[in-house]
N, C-alpha and C positions, 0 to 999 in steps of 0.2 A: 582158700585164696579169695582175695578182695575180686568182686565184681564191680568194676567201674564203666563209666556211661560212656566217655569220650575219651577215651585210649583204649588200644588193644595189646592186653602183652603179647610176647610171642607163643607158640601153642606150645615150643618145648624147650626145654631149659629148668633149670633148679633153683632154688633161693639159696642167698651166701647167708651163712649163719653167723653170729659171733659168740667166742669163747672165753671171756677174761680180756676182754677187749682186743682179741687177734681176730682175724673174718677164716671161716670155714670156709672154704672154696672146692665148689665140684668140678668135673671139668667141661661140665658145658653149662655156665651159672647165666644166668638174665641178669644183665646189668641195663635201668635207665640210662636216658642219653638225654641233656637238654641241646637243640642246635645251638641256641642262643640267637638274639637280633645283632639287626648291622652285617659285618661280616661274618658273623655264622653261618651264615649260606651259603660261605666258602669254606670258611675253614672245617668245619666240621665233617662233610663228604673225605675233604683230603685227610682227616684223622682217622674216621672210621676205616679210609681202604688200607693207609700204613699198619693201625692194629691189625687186623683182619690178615693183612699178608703175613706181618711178625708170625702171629700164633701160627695161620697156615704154614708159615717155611718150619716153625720151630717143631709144632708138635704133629704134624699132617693131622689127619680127623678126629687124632684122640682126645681132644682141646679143642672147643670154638664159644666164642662169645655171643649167645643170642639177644641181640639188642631190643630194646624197648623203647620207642619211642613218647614223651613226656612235654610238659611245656611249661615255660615261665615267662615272665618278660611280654614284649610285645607280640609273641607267636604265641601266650597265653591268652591275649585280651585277644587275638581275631577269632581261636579256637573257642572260648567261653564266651565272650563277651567283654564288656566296656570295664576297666576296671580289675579286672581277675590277672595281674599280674602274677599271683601264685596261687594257684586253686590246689583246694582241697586233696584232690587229685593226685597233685604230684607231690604233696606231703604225704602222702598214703603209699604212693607206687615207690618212693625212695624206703620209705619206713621197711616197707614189707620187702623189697630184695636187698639191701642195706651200701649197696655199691654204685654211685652214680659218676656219671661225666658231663662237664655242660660247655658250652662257648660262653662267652660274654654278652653279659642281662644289663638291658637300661635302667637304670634307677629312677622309677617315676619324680616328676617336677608334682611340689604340691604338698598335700598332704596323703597321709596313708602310711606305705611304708619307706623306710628313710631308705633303707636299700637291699635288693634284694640279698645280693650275697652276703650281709649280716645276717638277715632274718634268717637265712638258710642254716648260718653256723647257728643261731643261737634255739633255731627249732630243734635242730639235734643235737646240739651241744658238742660241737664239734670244735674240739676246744684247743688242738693243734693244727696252726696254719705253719704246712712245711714247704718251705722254698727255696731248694738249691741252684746254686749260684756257679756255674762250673762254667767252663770257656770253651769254643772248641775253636780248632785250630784254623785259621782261617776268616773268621767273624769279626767284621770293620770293631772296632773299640776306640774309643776317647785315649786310653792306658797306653805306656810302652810296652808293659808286661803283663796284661789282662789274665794270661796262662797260673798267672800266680796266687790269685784268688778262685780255690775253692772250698767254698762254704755252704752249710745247708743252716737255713734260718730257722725254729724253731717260735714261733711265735703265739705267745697267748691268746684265743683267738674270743673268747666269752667276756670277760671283765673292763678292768678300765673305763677309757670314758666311752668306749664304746658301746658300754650297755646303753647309755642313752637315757639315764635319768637325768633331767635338767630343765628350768624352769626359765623361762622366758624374761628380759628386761621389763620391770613397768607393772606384771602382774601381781594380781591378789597375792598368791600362793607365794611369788619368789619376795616380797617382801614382806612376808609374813615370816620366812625362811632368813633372811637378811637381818630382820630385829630378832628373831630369836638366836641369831648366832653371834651377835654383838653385846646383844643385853646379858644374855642366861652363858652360854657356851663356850664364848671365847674369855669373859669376865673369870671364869671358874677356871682356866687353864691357865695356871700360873705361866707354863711353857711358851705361850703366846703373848704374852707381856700383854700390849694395849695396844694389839693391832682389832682393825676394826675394817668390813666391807664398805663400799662403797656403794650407797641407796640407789644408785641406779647399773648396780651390774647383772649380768645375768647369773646365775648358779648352776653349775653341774656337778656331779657326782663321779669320785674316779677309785670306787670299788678293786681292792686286791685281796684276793682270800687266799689262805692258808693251801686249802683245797684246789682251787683252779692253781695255782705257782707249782705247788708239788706235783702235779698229775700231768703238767706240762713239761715239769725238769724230770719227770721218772721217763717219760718218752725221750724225749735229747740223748739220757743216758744208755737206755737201751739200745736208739738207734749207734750212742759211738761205740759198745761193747761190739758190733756187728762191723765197723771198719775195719783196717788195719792198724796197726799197733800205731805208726806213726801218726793216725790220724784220730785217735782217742781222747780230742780233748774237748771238754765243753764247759761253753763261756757265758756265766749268767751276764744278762746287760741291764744294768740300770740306771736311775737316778737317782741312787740313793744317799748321795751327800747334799741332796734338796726335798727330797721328799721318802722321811726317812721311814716311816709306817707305814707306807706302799709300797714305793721302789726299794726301799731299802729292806722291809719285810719279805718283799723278792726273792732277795739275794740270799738271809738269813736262813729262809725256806728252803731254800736250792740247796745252802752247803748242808741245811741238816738231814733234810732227802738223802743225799750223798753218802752222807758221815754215819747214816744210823742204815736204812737198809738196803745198801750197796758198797757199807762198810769194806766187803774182801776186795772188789773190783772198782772202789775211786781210792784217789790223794786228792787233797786240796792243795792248790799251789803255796799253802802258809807251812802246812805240814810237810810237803816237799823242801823246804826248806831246810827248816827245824832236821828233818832225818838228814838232810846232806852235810848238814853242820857237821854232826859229828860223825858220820862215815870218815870227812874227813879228818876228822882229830877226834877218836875216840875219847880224849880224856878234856876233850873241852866242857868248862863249867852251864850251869843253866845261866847264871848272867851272862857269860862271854853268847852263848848260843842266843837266849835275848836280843842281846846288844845287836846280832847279825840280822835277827828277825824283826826288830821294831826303829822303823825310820824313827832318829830322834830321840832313843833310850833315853839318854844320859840328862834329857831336859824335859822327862815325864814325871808326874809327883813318883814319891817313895809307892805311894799305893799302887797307884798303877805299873811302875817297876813289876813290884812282886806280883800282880794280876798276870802279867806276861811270863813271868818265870812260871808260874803255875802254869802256865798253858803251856810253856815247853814242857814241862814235866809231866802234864798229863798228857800230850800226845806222844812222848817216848814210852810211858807206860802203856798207852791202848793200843799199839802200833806200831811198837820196833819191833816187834816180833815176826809178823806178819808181813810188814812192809820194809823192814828198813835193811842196810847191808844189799841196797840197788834195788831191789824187789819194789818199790815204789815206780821206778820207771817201766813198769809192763801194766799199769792199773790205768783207769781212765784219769787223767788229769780234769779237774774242773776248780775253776778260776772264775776270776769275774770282773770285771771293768765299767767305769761311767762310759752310759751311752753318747756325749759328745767324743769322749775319746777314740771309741771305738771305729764310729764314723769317719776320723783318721785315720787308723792301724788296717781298716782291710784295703786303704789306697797304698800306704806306708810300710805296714808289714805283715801283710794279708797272707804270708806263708805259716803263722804261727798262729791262724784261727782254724777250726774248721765246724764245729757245730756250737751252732752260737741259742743261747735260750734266751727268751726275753719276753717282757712284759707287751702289751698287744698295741700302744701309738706305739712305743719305739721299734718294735718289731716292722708294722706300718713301714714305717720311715726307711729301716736299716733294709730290709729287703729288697724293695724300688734301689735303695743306691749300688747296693752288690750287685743286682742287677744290669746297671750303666755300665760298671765294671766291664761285663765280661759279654754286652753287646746289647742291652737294653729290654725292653719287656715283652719284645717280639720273640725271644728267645729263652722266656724264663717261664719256664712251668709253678703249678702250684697246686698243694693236696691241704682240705680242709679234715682232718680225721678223728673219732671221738671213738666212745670204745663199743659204740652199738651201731656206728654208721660213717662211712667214709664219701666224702664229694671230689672230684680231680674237676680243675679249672686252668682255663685260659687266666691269665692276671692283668690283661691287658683291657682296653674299653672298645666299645660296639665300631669306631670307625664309619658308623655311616655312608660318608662319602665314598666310601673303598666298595661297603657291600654290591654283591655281585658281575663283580668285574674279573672277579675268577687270578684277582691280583697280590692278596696281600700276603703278609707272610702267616703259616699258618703253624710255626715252629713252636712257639708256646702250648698251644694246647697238642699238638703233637707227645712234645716231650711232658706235659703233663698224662699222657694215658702209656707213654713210658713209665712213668711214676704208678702207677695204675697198674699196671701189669707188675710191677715189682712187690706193688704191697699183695696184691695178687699170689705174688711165691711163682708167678711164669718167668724167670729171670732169665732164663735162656731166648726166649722172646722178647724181653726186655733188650737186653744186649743187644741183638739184633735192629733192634729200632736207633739204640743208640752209634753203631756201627754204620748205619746208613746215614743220620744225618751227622756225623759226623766226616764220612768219606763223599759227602754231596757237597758241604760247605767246603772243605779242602779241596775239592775239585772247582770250584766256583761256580757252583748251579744252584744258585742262587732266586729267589726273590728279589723285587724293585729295589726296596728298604735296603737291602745288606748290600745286593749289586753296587747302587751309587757310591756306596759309602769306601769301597773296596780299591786297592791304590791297586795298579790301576781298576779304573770302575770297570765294570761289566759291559758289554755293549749290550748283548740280548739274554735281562734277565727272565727268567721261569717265570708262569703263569706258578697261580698255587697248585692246580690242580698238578702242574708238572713238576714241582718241589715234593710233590709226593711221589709222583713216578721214577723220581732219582733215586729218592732213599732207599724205595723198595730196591733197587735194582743193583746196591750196593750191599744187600742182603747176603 
């Protein structure tokens, strides 16, 4: 075991191992905690005692979490010093039990690092950001029918432009970047005809590999084999009718993930097709079946005609056997949509998403709004997880003005260490956590934020620390 200077682990407890990227879990594991600044110094108390009762109601003493206390953010710079928003320290203490929980970290102004909770994902390469988006009954909403979106987001959380290579307007390097990609680069690309940058823009870099898309769409897929039947379908989201070797490479990635090794337990929504074609009319031709599967057959060249009839024919040969005569509909369905579209369909027709994969801005993006959805970001958990080290977070910001007023809502990172406890394998404690705040908010014991919102409003809503004495007590 590490010997560090300025944190004490606890004296007993185990390390969570990992297996093929699942966590070994003992039943009394050390898990770090980060408080996090601002309101962390509320919310995080009222999380610790809701876990802490869960496991106690669930397991009595054969189960207990020995916490570790840890530091980032501005409760790193007063603990270390000036500057040490993430010390050494607490990349060592996560490394070595491989299970943490934090509140919400300030992102230093300036220079240094751009933010913590990237640097977090990208130290350990935590490369699935999971963030389910579920309603519970009672929870002020924008929506008529907020009840109706439930989706868990799947988002890339390493690549993109979030790596963060990218060069400054005006500098040496980016217009040395600028003429090389005009002169040499984009000249040589026939596909780019004579477009040309513009000498005073900035450049960044928006990285999609083979590797981060598939290792992000093989998690989606396993979490939807783990649903119910009804709930098995997952939605790569891109751009890829714009940005066709990235977003679009995505997509390509995800179906062949799919289609090669989770062959027995997906369809792709094309292939679903194609088999229902001819369930329904076994003696229907590969043109007529084309014709049904490709918007616009009859005004695609000859070549491309026959491209598509080949495709019907070789997925009747790889695949009616196995899947067709209905047997398609018990497989994971995975599909896939432009990401402006999508941004409609979960206000519009949000019953017919439910694990959505996607590249890491639109992921960004798509999560915050599913979020609004079904009561905003006081109420949306989020787990950053990779296959040697998992983070559960608050997705919300520090709030300053709030911290220690013993006021805000502390539901977010609540139901993130529900999330925690589930990847955990404590599901029975899980449950229980979800049971509470769900029977708190239908009771309307509530926090400020959700009180006012709530027709009628609340007159005296809960302190945090008492939003966590409800849930317990609904246990």
């Amino acid at each position: 075991m590490t010997e560090y200077q300025k944190i004490i682990p606890p004296e007993k407890g185990e390390r969570i191992t990992f297996e093929d990227g699942k966590p070994i879990v003992p039943n009394y594991p050390v898990i770090p905690f980060i408080r996090g600044d601002g309101t962390g110094v509320d919310i995080w108390p009222a999380t610790q005692k809701v876990i802490d009762a869960a496991v106690q109601t669930a397991y009595g003493d054969s189960r207990q979490i020995n916490w570790f206390k840890i530091y980032a953010g501005d409760e790193a710079c007063a603990h270390y010093g000036t500057f040490q928003y993430l010390p050494a320290e607490t990349i060592q203490a996560i490394s070595e039990y491989g299970v943490a929980i934090k509140g919400p970290l300030t992102t230093p102004v300036g220079g240094g690092i751009r933010s913590l909770n990237v640097a977090l994902r990208q130290i350990f390469d935590l490369y699935a950001c999971v963030r389910p988006c579920k309603y519970y009954s009672g929870t002020p909403s924008p929506h008529k029918h907020p009840e109706r979106l439930d989706v868990i987001v799947y988002r890339e959380n390493t690549e993109d432009i979030y790596l963060g290579v990218e060069w400054h307007e005006g500098t040496e390097a980016c217009q040395k970047l600028i003429q090389y990609l005009n002169e040499t680069m984009i000249p040589n690309s026939p596909e780019l005809g004579e477009k040309q940058i513009r000498l005073d823009s900035g450049i960044g870099i928006k990285p999609i590999s083979k590797t981060g898309s598939q290792r992000l769409v093989r998690r989606a897929i396993e979490h939807a084999l783990r649903l119910p039947k009804e709930k098995q379908t997952v939605t790569l989201v891109h751009k890829g009718n714009i940005m066709k070797y990235t977003e679009g490479a995505f997509r390509d990635w995800g179906y062949e993930l799919a289609t090669t090794e989770f062959r027995q337990e997906c369809i792709t929504e094309r292939e679903s097709w194609i088999l229902s074609n001819k369930e329904a009319d076994p003696d229907l031709s590969l043109d007529a079946n084309a014709r049904m599967v490709e918007p616009g057959y009859d005004s695609l060249t000859p070549q491309r005609q026959e491209e598509v009839c080949q495709e019907v024919q070789g997925v009747l040969d790889a695949i009616w056997e196995t899947h067709g005569n209905g047997q398609w509909q018990e497989k994971v369905m995975v599909n896939d949509r432009i990401a402006d579209s999508i941004f409609q369909q979960i206000q519009t027709r949000p019953g017919e998403y439910s694990i959505l994969a996607t590249t890491n801005l639109n992921g960004d993006y798509l999560s915050d709004a599913a979020a609004a959805v079904v009561g905003g970001l006081g109420m949306a958990p989020g787990a950053n997880i990779g296959d040697k080290a998992a983070i559960f977070e608050a997705t919300h910001g520090t709030a300053p003005k709030h911290a220690g007023l013993d006021r805000i809502n502390p539901g977010s990172l609540i139901l993130s260490g529900l999330m925690m406890l589930e990847y955990l394998g404590w599901q029975e404690a899980a449950d229980l956590m979800r049971q509470g705040v769900a029977t708190a908010i239908a009771n309307r014991e509530v926090t400020y934020d959700l009180a006012r919102m709530m027709d009628p409003p609340v007159d005296k809503p809960l302190k945090c620390s008492e939003f966590a004495e409800a849930i317990i007590s609904h246990f």
